[in-house]
C-alpha positions in Angstrom: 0.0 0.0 0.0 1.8 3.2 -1.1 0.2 6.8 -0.1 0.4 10.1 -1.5 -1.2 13.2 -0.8 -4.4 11.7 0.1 -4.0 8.8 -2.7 -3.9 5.4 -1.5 -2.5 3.3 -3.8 -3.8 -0.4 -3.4 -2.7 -3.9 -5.7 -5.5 -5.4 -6.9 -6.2 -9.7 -7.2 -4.9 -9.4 -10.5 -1.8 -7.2 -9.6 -3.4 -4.1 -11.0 -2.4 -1.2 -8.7 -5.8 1.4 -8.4 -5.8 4.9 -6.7 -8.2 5.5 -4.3 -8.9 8.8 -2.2 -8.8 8.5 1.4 -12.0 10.1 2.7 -11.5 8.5 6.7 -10.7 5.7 8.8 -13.1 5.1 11.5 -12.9 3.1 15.0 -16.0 1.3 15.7 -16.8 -1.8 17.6 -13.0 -2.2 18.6 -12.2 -2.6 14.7 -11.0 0.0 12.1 -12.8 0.4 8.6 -11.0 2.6 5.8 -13.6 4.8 3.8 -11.8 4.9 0.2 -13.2 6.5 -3.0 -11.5 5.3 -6.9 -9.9 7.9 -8.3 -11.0 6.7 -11.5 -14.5 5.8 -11.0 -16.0 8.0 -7.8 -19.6 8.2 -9.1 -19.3 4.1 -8.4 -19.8 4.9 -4.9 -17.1 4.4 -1.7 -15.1 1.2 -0.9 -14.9 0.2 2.3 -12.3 -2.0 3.8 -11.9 -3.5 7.0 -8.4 -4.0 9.3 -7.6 -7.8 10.3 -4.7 -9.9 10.8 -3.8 -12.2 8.6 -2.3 -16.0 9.1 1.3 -14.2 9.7 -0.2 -11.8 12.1 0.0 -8.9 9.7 -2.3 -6.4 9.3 -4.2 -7.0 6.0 -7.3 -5.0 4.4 -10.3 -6.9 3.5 -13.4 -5.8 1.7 -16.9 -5.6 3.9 -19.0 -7.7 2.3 -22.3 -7.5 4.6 -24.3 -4.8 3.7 -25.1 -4.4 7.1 -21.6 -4.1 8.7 -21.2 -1.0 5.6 -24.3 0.7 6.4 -23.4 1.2 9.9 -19.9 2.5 9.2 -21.1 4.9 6.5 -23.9 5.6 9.4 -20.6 5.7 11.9 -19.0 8.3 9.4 -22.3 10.6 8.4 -22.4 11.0 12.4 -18.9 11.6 12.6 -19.3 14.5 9.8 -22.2 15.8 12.2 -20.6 16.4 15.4 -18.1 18.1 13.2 -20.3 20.5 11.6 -21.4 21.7 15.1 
């Protein structure tokens, strides 16, 4: 994972390297999501990834699959942008 100026760069399956934006990380339930947006693409909507360790104990991201885990991180992050508007 390189970064630049906002611009995560992440390798794909296929060894494809994509840009996203980095629009927030966010604590919740003792795990950390990443809120990422393509560079290429961002009326496709946000990505959001998820911390956890793989087999060798390394911190790895993985994609949220449940629909429900992502709603209540983007619900997580429109609260977030709340307080901060106040």
């Amino acid at each position: 994972m390189a970064e630049k100026e906002g611009i995560i760069v992440l390798t794909d399956d296929e060894g494809k390297e994509v840009e996203f934006e980095h629009i927030d990380t966010i604590e919740m339930n003792d795990e950390y999501y990443v809120i990422l947006l393509p560079v290429e693409d961002p009326e496709g909507g946000v990505v959001i990834l998820k911390f956890e360790n793989d087999d060798a104990d390394c911190e790895v991201l993985v994609g949220v699959d449940d629909d429900a885990e992502a709603q209540a991180v983007l619900d997580k992050y429109a609260e977030l942008c709340e307080q901060d508007e106040e």
